[in-house]
C-alpha positions as a Markdown table, in Angstrom:
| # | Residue | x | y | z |
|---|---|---|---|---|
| 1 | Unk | 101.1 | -63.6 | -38.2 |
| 2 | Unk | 101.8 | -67.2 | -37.8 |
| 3 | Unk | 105.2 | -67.8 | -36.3 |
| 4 | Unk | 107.5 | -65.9 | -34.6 |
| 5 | Unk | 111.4 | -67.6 | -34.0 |
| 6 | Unk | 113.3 | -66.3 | -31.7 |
| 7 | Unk | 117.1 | -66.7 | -31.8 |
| 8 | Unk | 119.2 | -65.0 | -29.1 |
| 9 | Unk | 122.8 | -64.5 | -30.7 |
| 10 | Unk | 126.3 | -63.8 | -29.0 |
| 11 | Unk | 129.0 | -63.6 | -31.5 |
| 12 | Unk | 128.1 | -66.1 | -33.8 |
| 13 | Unk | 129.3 | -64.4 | -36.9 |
| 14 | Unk | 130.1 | -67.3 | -39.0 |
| 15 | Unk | 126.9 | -69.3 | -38.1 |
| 16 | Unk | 124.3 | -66.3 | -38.9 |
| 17 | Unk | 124.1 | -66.4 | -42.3 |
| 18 | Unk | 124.2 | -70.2 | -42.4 |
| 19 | Unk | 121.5 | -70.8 | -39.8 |
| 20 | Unk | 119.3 | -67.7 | -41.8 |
| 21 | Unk | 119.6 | -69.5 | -45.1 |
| 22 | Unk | 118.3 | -72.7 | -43.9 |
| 23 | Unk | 115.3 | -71.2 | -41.7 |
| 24 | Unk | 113.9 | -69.4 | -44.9 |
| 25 | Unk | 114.4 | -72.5 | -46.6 |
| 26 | Unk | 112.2 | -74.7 | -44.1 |
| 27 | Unk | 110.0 | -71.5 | -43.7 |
| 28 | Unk | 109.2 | -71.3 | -47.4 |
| 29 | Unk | 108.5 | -74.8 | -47.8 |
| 30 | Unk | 106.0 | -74.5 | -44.9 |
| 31 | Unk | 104.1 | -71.5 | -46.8 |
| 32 | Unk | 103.4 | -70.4 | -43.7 |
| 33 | Unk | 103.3 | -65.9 | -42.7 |
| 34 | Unk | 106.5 | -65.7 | -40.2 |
| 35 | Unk | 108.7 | -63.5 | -38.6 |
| 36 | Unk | 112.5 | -64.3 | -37.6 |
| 37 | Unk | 113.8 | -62.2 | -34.7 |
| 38 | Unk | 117.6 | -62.1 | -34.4 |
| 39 | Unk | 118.4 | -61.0 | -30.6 |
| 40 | Unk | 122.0 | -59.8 | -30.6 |
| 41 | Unk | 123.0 | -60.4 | -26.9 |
| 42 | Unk | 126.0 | -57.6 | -27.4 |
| 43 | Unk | 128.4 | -59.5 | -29.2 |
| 44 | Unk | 131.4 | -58.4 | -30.0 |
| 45 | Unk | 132.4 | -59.7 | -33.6 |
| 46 | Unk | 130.8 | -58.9 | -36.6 |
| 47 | Unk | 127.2 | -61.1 | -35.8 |
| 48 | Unk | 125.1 | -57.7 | -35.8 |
| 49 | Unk | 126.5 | -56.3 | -38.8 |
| 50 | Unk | 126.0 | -59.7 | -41.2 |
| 51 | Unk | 122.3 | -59.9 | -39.3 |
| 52 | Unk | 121.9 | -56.6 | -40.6 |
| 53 | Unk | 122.8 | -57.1 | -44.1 |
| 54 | Unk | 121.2 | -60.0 | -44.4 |
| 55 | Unk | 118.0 | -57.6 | -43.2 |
| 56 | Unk | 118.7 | -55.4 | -45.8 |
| 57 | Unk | 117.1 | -58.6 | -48.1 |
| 58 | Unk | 114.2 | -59.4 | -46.2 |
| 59 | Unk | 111.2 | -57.6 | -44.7 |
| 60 | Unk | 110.6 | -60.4 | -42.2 |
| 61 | Unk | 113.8 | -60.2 | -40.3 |
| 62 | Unk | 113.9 | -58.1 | -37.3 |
| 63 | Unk | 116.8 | -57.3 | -35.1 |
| 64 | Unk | 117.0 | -56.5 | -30.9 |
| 65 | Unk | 120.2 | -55.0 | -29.8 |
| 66 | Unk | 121.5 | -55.5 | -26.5 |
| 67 | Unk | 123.9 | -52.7 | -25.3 |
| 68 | Unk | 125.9 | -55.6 | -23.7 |
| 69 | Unk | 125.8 | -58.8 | -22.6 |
| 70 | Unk | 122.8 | -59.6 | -20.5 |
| 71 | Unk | 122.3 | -63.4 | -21.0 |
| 72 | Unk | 120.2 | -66.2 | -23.1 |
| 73 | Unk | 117.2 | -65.7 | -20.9 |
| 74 | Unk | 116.8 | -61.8 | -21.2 |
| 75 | Unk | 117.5 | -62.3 | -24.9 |
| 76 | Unk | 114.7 | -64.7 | -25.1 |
| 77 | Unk | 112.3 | -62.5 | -22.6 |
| 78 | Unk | 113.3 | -59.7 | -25.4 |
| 79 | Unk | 112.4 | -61.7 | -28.4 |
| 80 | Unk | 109.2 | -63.3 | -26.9 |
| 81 | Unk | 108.0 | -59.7 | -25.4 |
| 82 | Unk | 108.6 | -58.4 | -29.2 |
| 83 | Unk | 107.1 | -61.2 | -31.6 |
| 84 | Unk | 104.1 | -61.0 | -32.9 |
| 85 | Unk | 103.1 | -64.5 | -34.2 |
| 86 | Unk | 100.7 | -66.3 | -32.4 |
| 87 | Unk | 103.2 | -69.6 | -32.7 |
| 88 | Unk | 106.9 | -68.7 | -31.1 |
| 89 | Unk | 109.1 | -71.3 | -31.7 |
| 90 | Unk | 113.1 | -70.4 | -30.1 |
| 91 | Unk | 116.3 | -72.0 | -31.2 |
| 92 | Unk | 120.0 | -71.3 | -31.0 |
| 93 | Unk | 122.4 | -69.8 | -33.1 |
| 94 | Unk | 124.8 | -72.1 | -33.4 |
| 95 | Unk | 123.7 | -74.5 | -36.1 |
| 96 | Unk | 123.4 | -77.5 | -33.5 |
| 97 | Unk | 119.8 | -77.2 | -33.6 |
| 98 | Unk | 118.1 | -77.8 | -37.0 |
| 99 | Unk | 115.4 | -76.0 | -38.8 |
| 100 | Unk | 113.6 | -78.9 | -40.5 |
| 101 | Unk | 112.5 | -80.0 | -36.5 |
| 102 | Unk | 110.2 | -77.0 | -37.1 |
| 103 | Unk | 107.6 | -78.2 | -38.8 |
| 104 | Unk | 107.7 | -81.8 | -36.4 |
| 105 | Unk | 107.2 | -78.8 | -33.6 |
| 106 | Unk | 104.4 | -77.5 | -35.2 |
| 107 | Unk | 102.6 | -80.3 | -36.0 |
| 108 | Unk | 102.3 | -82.0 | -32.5 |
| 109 | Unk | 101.3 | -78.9 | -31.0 |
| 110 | Unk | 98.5 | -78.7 | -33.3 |
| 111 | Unk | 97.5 | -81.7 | -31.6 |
| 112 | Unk | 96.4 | -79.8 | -28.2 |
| 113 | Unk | 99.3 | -78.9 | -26.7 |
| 114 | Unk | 100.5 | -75.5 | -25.3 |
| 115 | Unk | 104.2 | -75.9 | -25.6 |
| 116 | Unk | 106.7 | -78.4 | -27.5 |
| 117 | Unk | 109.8 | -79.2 | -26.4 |
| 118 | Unk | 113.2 | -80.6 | -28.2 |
| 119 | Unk | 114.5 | -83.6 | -26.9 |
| 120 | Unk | 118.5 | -84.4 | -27.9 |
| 121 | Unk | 118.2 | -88.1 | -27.5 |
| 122 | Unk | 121.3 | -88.3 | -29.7 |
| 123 | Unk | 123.6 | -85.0 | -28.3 |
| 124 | Unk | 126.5 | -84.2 | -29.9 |
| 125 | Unk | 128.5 | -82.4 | -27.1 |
| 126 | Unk | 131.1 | -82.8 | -24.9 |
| 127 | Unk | 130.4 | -86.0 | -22.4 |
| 128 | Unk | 132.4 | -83.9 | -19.6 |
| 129 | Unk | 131.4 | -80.5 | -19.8 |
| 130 | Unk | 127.9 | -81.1 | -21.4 |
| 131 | Unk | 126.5 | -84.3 | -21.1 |
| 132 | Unk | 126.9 | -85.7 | -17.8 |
| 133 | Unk | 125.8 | -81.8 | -16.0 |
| 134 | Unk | 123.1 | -81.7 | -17.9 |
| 135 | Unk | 122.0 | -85.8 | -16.9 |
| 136 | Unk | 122.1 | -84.9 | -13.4 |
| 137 | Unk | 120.1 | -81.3 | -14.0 |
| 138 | Unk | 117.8 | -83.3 | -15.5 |
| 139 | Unk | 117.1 | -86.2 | -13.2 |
| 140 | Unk | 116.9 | -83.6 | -10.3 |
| 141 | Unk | 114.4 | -81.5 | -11.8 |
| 142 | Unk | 112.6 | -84.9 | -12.5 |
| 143 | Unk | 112.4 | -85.9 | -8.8 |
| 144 | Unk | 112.3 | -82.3 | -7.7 |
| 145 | Unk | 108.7 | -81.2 | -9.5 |
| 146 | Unk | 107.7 | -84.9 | -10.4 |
| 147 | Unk | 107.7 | -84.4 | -14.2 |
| 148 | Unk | 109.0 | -86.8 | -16.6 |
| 149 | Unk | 110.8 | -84.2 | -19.1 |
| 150 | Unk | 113.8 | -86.3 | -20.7 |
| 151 | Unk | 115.7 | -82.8 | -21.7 |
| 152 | Unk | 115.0 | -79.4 | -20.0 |
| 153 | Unk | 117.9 | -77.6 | -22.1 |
| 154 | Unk | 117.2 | -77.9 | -25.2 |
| 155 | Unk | 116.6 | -74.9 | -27.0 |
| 156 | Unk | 114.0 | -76.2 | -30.0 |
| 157 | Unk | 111.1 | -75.5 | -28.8 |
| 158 | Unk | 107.2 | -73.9 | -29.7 |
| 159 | Unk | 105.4 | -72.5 | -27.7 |
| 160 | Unk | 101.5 | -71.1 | -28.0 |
| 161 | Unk | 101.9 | -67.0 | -27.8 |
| 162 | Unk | 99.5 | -66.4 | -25.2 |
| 163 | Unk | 101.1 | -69.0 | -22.9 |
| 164 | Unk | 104.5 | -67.9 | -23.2 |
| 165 | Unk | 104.1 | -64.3 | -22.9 |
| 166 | Unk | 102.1 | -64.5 | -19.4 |
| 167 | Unk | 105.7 | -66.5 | -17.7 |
| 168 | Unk | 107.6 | -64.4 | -16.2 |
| 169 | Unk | 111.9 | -65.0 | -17.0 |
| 170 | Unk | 114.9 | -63.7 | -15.1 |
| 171 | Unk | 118.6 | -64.5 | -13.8 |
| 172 | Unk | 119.1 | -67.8 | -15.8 |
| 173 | Unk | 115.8 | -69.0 | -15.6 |
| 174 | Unk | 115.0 | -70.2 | -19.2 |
| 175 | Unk | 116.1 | -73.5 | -19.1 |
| 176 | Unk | 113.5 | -73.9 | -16.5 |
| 177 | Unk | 110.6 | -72.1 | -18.6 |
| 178 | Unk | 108.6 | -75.7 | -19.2 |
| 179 | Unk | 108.7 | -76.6 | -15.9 |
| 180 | Unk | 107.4 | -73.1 | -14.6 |
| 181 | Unk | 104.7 | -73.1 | -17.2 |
| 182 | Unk | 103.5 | -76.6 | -16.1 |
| 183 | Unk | 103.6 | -75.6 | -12.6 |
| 184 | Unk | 100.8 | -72.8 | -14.2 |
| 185 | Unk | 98.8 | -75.7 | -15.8 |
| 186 | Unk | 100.5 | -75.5 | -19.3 |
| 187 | Unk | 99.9 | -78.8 | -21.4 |
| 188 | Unk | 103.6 | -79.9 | -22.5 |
| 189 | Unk | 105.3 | -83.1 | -24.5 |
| 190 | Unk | 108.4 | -84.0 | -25.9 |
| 191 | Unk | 109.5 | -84.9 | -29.3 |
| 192 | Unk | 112.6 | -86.3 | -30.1 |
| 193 | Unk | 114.8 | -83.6 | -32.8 |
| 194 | Unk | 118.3 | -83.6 | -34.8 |
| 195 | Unk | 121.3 | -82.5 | -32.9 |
| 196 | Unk | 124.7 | -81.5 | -34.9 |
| 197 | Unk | 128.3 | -81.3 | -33.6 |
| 198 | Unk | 129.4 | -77.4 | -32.8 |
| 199 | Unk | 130.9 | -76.1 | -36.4 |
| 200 | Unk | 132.2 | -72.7 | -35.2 |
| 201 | Unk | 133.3 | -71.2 | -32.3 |
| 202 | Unk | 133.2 | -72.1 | -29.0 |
| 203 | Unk | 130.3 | -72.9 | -26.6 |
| 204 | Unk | 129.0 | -70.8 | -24.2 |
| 205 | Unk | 128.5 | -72.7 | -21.8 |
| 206 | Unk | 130.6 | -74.9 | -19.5 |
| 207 | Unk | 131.5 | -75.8 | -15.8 |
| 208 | Unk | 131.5 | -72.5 | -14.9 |
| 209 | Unk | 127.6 | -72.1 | -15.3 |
| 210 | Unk | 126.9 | -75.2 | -12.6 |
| 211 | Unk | 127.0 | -72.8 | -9.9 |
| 212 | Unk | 124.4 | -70.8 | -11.7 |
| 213 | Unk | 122.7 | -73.6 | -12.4 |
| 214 | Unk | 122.3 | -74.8 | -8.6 |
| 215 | Unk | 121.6 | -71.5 | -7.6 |
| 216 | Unk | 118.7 | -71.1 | -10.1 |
| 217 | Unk | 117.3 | -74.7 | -8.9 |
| 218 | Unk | 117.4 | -73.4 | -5.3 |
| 219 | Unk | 115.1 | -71.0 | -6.7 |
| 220 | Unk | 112.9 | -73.1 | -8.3 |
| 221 | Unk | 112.6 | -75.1 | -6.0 |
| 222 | Unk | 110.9 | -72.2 | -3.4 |
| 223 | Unk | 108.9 | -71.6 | -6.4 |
| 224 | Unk | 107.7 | -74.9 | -6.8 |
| 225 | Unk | 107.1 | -74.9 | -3.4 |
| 226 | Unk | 105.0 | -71.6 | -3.0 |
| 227 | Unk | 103.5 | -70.8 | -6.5 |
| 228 | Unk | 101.0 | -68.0 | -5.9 |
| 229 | Unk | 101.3 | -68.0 | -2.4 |
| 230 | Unk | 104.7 | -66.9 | -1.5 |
| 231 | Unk | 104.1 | -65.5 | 1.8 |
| 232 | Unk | 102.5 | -68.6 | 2.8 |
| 233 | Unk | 105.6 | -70.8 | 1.9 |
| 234 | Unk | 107.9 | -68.7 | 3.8 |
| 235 | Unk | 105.1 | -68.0 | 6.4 |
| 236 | Unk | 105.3 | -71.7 | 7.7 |
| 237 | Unk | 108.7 | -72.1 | 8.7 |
| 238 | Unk | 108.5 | -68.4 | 9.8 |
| 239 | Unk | 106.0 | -69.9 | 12.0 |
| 240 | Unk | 108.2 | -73.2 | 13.1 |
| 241 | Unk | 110.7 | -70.6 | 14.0 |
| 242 | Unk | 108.8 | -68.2 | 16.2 |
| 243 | Unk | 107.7 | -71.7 | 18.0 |
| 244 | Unk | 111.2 | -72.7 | 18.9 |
| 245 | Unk | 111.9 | -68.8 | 19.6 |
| 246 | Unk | 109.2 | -69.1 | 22.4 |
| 247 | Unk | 109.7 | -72.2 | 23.5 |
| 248 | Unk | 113.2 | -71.5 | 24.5 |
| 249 | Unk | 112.1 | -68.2 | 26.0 |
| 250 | Unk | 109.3 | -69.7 | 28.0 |
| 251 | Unk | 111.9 | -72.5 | 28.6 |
| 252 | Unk | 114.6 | -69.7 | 30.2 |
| 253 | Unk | 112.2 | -68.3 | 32.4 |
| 254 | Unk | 111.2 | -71.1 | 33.7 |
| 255 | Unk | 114.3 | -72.2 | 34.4 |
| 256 | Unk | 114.9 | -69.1 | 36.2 |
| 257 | Unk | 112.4 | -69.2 | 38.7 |
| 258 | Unk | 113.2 | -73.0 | 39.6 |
| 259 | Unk | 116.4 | -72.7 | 39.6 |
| 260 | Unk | 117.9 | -69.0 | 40.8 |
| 261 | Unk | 121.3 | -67.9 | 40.0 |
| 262 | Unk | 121.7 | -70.2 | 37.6 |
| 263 | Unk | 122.4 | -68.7 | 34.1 |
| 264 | Unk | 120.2 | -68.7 | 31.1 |
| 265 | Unk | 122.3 | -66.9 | 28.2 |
| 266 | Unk | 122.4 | -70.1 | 26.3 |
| 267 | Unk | 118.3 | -69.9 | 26.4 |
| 268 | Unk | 118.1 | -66.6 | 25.7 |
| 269 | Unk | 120.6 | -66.8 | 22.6 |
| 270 | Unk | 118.6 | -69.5 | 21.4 |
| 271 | Unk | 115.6 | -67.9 | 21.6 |
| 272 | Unk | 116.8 | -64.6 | 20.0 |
| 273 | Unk | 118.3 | -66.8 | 16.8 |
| 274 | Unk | 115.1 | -68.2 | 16.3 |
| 275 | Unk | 113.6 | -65.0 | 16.8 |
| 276 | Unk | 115.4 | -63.8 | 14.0 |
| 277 | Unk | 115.2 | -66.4 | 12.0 |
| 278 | Unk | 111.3 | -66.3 | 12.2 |
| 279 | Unk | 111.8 | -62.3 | 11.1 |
| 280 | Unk | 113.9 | -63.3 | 7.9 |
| 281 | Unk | 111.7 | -65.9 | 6.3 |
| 282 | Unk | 108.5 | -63.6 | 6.9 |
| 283 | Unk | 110.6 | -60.8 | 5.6 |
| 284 | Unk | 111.0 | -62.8 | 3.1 |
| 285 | Unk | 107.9 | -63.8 | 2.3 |
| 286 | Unk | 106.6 | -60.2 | 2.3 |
| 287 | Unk | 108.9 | -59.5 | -0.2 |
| 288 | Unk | 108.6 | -62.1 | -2.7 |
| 289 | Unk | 104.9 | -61.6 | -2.6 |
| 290 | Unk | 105.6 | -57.6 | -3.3 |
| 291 | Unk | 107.6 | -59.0 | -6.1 |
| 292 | Unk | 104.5 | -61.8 | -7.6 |
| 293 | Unk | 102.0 | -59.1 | -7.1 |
| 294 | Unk | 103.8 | -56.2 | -9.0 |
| 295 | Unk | 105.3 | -58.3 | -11.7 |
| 296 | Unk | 108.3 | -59.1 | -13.3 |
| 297 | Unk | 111.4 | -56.8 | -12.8 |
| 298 | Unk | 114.1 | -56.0 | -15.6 |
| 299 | Unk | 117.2 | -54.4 | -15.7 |
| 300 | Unk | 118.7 | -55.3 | -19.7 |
| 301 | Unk | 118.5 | -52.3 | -21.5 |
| 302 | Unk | 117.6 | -52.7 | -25.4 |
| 303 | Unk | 120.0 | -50.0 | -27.2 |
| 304 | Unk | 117.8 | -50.6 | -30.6 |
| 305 | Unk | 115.3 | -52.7 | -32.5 |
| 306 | Unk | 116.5 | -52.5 | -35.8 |
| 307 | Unk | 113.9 | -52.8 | -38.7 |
| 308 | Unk | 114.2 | -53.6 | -42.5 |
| 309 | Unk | 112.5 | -50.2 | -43.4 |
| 310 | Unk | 114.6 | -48.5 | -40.8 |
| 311 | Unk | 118.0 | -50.2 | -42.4 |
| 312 | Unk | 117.1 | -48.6 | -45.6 |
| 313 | Unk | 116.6 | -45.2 | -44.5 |
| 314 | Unk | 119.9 | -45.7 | -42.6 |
| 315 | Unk | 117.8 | -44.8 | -38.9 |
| 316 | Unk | 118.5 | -45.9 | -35.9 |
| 317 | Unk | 115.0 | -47.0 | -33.3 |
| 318 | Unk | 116.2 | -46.2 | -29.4 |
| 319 | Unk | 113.5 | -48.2 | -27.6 |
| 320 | Unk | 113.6 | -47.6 | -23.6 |
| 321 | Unk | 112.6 | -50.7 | -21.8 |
């Protein structure tokens, strides 16, 4: 198969059909062997049951059903884990993005590239809520990994199958995929694409995502820090903080034999808080390198993945995850 698209859904009932009628359009045109994945991220309108009809049609539209709502990146990390094209391209379901950008996608990564990202030089969102956040995410992932990636958000994007699929994704890390797959050696550009004004519904995102957001880039930037060697990058300040432990301990004792009868609590407080300290961060680092070396951990559960020949049998697929 050529190309997978994913789109991860959460009640977006009015846009599905919409955004489905102008994929097969582009698709068509591009005569190319695809598959479109529709990842319902438990919504609760009526988005699964038009994606299902609208299945009932065509062979090459597969559904994942979320028991609830887990999140953009574990819908993506569903639809990427499930597609089977050797192209995935990933867009949202909102009709802000548009499916002629496709074949622009396509094209330039033809040209060498591993992944292609969307760049909304012209966004059509709110300048509060949308814009200015997502100026200053940008610029700070700029300075923090040294990349010059005009638009990290931006959902348009293509990606080579066997590049994607080796990244691991959790909490809301998707937004920082490209930059994670660079740090692995992944060769990425930017192309400018179409942005459109929201039609229906509201967004999901908002203000209340910065903390997220921040939290996420704290992340990053320990991973950027200490890719494949996790216990090393928590090892060294482990290390600075067994030094001061020692220092202050060798300090106190000292102290006490020079000067007897004189009180060393604040010496020995020091020295224990450093102590602990030093514990933490190599505790730490054990951990995290558990977690690299036994791979990526999940807790969405997928109630279904909904077929067309299973729609017209009227049978229901429970997958365990």
């Amino acid at each position: 198969m050529d190309i997978s698209i994913i789109i991860p859904v959460y009640n977006e009932s009015e846009s599905i059909g919409l955004l489905y009628e102008s994929l097969k359009e582009v698709l068509k045109k591009l005569g190319l062997d695809y598959e479109i994945l529709i990842v319902d991220d438990g919504s609760t309108d009526s988005t699964l049951s038009n994606t299902v009809a609208l299945a009932k049609e065509d062979a090459r539209l597969r559904i994942i059903k979320f028991i609830k709502n887990f999140g953009q990146t574990a819908a993506l990390r569903a639809g990427i884990e499930h597609a089977r094209g050797e192209v995935i391209v990933t867009m949202d379901g909102d009709l802000q993005n548009d499916p002629r950008d496709i074949e622009r996608l396509l094209t330039t990564l033809q040209e060498g590239y591993d992944i292609v990202l969307g760049w909304r030089d012209k966004r059509k969102d709110s300048l509060i809520t949308r814009k200015i956040p997502s100026a200053i995410a940008n610029w700070m992932i700029r300075k923090l990994t040294r990349t010059s990636l005009k638009d990290i958000g931006c959902a348009v994007r293509a990606f080579r199958s066997t590049v994607i699929k080796e990244i691991p994704l959790y909490s809301e890390m998707h937004r920082y995929l490209p930059v994670i797959a660079k740090m692995a050696g992944a060769n990425i550009t930017e192309i400018k694409v179409r942005h459109h004004p929201r039609k229906f519904g509201k967004s999901k995102y908002g203000l209340s995502r910065i903390y997220k957001v921040l939290l996420d880039f704290l992340a990053l930037k320990v991973i950027w820090s200490a890719f494949h060697r996790p216990l090393f990058g928590f090892g060294m300040p482990a290390l600075f903080m067994a030094a001061f432990s020692m220092a202050f301990l060798i300090g106190g004792l000292v102290h006490l034999l020079l000067f007897p009868g004189i009180s060393i609590i604040i010496s020995m407080g020091a020295s224990m808080l450093f102590g602990t300290l030093s514990f933490f961060f190599f505790t730490c680092g054990i951990i995290c390198d558990l977690v690299y070396q036994t791979g990526n951990l999940k807790i969405e559960k997928i109630m279904e993945i909904i077929h067309p020949l299973d729609i017209d049998q009227h049978k229901e697929v429970p997958v365990s995850s």
